[in-house]
C-alpha positions in Angstrom: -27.5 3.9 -6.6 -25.0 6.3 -9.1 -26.9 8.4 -11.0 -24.2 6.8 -13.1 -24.6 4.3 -16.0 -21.6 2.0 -16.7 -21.8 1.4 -20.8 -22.9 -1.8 -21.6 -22.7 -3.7 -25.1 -20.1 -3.8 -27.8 -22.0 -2.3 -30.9 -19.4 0.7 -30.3 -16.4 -1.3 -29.5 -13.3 -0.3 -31.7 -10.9 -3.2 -33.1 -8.0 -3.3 -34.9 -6.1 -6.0 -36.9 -8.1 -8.6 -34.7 -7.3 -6.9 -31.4 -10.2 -5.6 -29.6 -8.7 -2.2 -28.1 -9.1 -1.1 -24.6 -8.0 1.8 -22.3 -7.1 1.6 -19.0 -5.1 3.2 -15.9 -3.3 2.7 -13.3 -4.7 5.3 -10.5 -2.8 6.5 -7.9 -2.4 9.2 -4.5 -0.4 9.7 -1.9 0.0 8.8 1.7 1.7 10.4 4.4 4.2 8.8 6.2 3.2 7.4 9.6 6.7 9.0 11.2 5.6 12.8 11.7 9.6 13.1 11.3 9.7 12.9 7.6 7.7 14.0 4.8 8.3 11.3 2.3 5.6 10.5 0.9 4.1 7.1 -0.1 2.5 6.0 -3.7 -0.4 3.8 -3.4 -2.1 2.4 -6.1 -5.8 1.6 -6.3 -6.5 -1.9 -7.7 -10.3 -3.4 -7.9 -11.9 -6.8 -7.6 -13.1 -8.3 -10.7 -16.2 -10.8 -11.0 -14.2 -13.2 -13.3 -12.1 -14.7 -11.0 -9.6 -14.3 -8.0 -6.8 -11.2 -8.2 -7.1 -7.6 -8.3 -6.7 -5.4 -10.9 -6.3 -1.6 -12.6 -9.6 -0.8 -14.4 -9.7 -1.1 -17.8 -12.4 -2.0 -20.6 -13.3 -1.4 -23.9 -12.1 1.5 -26.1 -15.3 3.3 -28.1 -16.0 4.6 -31.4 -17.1 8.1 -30.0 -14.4 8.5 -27.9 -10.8 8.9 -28.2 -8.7 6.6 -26.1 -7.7 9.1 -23.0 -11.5 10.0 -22.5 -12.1 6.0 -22.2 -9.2 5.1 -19.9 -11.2 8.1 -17.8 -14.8 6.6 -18.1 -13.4 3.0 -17.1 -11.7 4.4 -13.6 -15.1 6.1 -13.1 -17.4 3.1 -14.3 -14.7 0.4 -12.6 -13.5 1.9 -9.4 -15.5 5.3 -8.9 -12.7 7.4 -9.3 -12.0 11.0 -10.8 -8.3 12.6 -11.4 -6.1 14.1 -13.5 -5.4 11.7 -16.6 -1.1 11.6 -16.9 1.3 9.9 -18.9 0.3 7.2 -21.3 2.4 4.1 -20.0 2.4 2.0 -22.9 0.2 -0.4 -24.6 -0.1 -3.7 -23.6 -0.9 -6.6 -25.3 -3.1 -9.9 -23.9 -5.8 -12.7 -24.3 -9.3 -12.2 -22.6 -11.0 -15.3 -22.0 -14.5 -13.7 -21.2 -14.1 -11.5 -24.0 -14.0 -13.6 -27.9 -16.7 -12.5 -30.2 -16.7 -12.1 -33.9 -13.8 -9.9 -34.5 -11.6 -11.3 -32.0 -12.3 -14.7 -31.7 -9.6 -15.5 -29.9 -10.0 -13.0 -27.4 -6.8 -10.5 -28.1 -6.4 -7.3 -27.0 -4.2 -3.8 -27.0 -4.5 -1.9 -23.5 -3.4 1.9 -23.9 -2.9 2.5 -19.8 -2.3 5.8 -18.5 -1.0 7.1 -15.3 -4.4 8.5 -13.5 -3.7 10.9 -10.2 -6.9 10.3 -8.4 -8.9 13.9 -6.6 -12.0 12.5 -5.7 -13.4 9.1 -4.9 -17.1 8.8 -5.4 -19.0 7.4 -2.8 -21.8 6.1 -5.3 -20.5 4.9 -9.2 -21.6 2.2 -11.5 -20.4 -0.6 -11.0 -19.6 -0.7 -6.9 -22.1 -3.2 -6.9 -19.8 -5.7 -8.1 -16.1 -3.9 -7.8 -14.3 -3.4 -4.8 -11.6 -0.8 -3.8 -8.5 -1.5 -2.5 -5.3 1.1 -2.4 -2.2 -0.8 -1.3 1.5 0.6 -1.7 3.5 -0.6 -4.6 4.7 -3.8 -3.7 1.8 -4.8 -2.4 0.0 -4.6 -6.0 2.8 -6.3 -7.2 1.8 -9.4 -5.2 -1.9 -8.7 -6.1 -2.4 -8.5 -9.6 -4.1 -11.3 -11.6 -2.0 -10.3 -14.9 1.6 -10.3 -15.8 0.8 -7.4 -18.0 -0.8 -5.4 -15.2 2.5 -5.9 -13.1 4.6 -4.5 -16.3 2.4 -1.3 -16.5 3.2 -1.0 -12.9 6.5 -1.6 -13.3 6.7 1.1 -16.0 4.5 3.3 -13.9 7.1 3.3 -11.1 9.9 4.4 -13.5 7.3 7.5 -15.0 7.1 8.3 -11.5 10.6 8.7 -10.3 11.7 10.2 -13.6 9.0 12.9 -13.0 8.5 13.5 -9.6 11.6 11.9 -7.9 14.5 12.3 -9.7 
């Protein structure tokens, strides 16, 4: 078991104008070309399972009163998908329905996602919530035909051109 804890409860939970604000990422590495030949190299991005329902997806969750909105998007890739890395690029914010997530501020269940670009160093063998999450790093367009939100895909999308602005082109 990770020594750990995943926060729980949403007595810190920040909203805004009915919109229950969360912080996400969308973590990514690199991967060596198969062909020894070249030395392009290959984004992959690291998606997780979630216990709601089918589809994959970046890890995201609630932003908190005692914390500003970068050091959330870090404690959710570390909670979510056991991840570490140097937080990037805030990609945008996003805006959606949960349907596992109305309470008495929100009751319709609307949220803001701040996501960030996060460039993963370490993967954790042991983190909160592996219990329940699963890992999966596929390239690009795979995640494109994995992931259980249309928003998800547009931070991707918007990741990709971050990417080639900064490190491509």
């Amino acid at each position: 078991m990770s020594d750990l804890v995943a926060r729980t409860g949403r007595h810190q939970q920040r909203y805004k104008d009915g919109y229950r604000l969360v912080a996400g990422c969308v973590p990514f590495r690199y991967k060596s070309c198969d062909d020894d030949s070249s030395s392009e190299k290959i984004v992959e991005v690291l998606l997780i399972n979630s216990p709601s329902g089918p589809g994959l997806l970046f890890p995201k969750g609630g932003w908190e009163n005692d914390e500003t909105v970068e050091e959330a998007a870090v404690r959710e890739a570390i909670e979510e998908a056991g991840v570490r890395g140097d937080l990037m690029e805030c990609l945008g914010c996003y805006e959606f329905r949960s349907k596992t997530h109305q309470d008495e501020f929100s009751p319709e269940g609307l949220c803001k996602a701040a996501m960030f670009a996060l460039f993963v160093k370490e993967e954790l063998e042991l983190w909160p919530e592996q219990d329940t999450r699963n890992r999966s790093w596929l390239t690009v367009s795979e995640a494109l035909g994995s992931l259980r939100h249309a928003w998800m895909r547009d931070a991707l999308e918007r990741f990709c051109k971050w990417h080639e602005e900064k490190f491509v082109g």
